[in-house]
C-alpha positions as MATLAB code, in Angstrom:
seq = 'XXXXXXXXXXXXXXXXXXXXXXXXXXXXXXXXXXXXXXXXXXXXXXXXXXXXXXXXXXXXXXXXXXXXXXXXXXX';
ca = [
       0.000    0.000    0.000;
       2.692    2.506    0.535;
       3.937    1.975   -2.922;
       0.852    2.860   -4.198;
       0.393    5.880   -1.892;
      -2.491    4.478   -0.410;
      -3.879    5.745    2.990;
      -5.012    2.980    5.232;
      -8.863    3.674    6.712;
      -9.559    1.086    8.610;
      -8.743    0.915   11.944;
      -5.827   -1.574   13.179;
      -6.832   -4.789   15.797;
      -6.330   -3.518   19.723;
      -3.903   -6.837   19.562;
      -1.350   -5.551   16.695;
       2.037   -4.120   17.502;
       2.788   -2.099   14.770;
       0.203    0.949   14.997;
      -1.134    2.984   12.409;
      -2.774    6.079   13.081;
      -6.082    6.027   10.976;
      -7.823    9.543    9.818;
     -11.405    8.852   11.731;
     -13.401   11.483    9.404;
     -12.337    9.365    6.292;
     -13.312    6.442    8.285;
     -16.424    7.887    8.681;
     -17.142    8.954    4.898;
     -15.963    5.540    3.739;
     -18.833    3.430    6.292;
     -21.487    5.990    5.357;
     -20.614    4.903    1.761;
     -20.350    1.540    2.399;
     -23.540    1.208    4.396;
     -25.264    3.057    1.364;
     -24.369    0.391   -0.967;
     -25.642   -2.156    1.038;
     -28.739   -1.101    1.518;
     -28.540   -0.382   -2.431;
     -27.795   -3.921   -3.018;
     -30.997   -5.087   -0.375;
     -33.167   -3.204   -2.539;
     -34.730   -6.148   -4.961;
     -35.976   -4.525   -7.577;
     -31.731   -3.124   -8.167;
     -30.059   -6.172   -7.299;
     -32.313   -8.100   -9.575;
     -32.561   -5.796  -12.392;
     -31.264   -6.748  -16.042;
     -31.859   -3.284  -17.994;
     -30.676   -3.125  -21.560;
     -29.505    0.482  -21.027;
     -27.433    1.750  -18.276;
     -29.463    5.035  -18.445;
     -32.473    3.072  -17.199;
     -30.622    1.087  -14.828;
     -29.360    4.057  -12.879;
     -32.786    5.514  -12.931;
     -33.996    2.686  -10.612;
     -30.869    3.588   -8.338;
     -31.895    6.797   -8.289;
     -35.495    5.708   -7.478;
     -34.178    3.361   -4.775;
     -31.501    6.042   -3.611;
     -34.306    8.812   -3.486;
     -36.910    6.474   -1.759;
     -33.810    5.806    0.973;
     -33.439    9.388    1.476;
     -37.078    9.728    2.183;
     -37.200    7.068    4.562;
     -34.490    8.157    6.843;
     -36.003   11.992    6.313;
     -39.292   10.509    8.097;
     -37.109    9.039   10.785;
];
């Protein structure tokens, strides 16, 4: 990873040695984007969905994404 000039984001084990500091707001951003796509990928009608266009198949994300949105608005 440091040849690549990657960053690591996950946090390290409590048990490892070798300790590398972790930047928590990118932590953050990267769970809020991972938690997104999973509840993306529970959505049936997207995970399921075999459109001949991509133009049509990101207009159910943005259905599903928009419908998401609304939901955790009401909570």
């Amino acid at each position: 990873m440091e040849a690549r000039s990657i960053l690591p984001v996950v946090p390290m084990r409590k048990s490892r040695r070798l300790r590398v500091a972790v930047d928590r707001r990118l932590y953050r951003l990267r769970n809020l984007v991972e938690r997104c796509f999973n509840k993306l990928k529970n959505a049936r009608r997207v995970a399921t969905r075999y459109d001949k266009t991509a133009e049509s198949f990101l207009g159910f994300i943005d259905i599903t994404s928009i419908r998401l949105w609304l939901r955790h608005l009401s909570t």
